[in-house]
C-alpha positions, -999 to 999 in steps of 0.1 A, spaced: 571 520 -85 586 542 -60 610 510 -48 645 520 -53 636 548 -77 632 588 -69 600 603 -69 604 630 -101 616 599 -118 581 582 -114 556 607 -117 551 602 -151 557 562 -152 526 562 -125 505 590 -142 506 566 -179 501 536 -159 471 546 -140 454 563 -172 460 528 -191 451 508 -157 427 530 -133 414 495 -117 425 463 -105 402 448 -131 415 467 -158 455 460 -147 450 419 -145 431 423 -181 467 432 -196 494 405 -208 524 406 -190 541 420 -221 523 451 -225 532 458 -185 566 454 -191 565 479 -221 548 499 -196 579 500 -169 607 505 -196 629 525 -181 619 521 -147 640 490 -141 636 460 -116 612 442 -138 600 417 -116 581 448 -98 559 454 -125 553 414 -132 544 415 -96 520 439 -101 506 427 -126 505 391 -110 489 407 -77 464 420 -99 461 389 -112 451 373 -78 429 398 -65 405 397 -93 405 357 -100 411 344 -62 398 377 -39 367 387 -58 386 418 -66 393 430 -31 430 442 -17 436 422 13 428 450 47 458 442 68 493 436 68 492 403 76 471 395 46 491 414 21 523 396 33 504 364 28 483 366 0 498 391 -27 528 376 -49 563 398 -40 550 419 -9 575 419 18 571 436 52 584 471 37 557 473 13 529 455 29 541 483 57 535 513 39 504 502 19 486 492 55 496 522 70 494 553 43 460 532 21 443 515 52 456 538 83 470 509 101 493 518 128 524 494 112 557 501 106 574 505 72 615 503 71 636 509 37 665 521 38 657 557 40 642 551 78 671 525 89 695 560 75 672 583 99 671 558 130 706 551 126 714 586 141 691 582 175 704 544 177 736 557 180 730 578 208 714 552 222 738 522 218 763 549 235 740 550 269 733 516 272 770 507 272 789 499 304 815 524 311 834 503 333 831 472 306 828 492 267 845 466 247 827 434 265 790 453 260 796 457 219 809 425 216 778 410 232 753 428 210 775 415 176 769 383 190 734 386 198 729 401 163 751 369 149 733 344 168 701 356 181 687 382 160 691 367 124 673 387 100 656 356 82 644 340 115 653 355 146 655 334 181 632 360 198 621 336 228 660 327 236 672 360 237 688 367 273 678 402 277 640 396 263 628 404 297 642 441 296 631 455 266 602 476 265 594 472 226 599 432 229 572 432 252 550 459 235 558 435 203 546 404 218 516 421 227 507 436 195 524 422 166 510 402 137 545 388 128 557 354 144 597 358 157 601 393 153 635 408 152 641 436 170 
């Protein structure tokens, strides 16, 4: 619920919901119409129908259990994407995971510019930023990234630490 909508705003959306739905169970019992009545107002249908399908599959396909990692959320829940398989893993099930919307790309943004303002040659300013547009352009895709062709691979910390640890296939750093 709280996807693109402000906190005060939901509140009492989630407080009606959970008293009509306090289980799984309870929430994949309902008809698709009465969950959309439900989210009037909140907008984005297709979040609640994805609820509602979720619930849907946990209680006919997962004997009514939430998948435990991210890797199974992303895979076996209808409309979870890495943002919100993200936060459910890591503030539900503790899982040390990221979770990036664009209220943590807005707070990054001001290190990465400090950052991307070290790294760049001094001798060679314009040459550096136009190779990282073209690494971003041709390399690091957001729908499916070239993570084992990427020329400076080697040097980054986090690719390595990513390669190590991650249960996501070509991630894009």
């Amino acid at each position: 619920m709280l996807q693109q909508t402000q906190v005060a705003t939901v509140i009492d959306y989630y407080d009606r919901w959970m008293k009509r739905w306090p289980t799984v169970e309870k929430l994949a019992a309902a008809t698709l119409e009465e969950v959309n009545q439900m989210w009037v107002g909140l907008g984005y249908y297709s979040r609640g129908r994805r609820l509602h399908e979720g619930a849907q599959k946990v209680v006919s396909e997962l004997d009514g259990q939430m998948p435990k990692t991210t890797a199974g959320l992303l895979k076996q829940l209808p409309g979870v994407g890495r943002y919100t398989a993200g936060a459910i893993s890591s503030i539900a099930l503790g899982q040390v995971t990221g979770a990036v919307d664009g209220n943590v790309i807005r707070v990054l943004c001001h290190a990465l510019w400090t950052i991307s303002g070290t790294l760049v040659d001094p001798e060679r300013p314009g040459d550096f930023n136009q190779v990282m547009m073209e690494l971003d352009a041709r390399v690091c895709t957001p729908k499916s990234p070239l993570c084992s062709q990427c020329p400076v691979q080697n040097h980054r910390h986090a690719f390595r630490k990513v390669l190590l640890s991650s249960s996501y296939q070509n991630t894009s750093l």
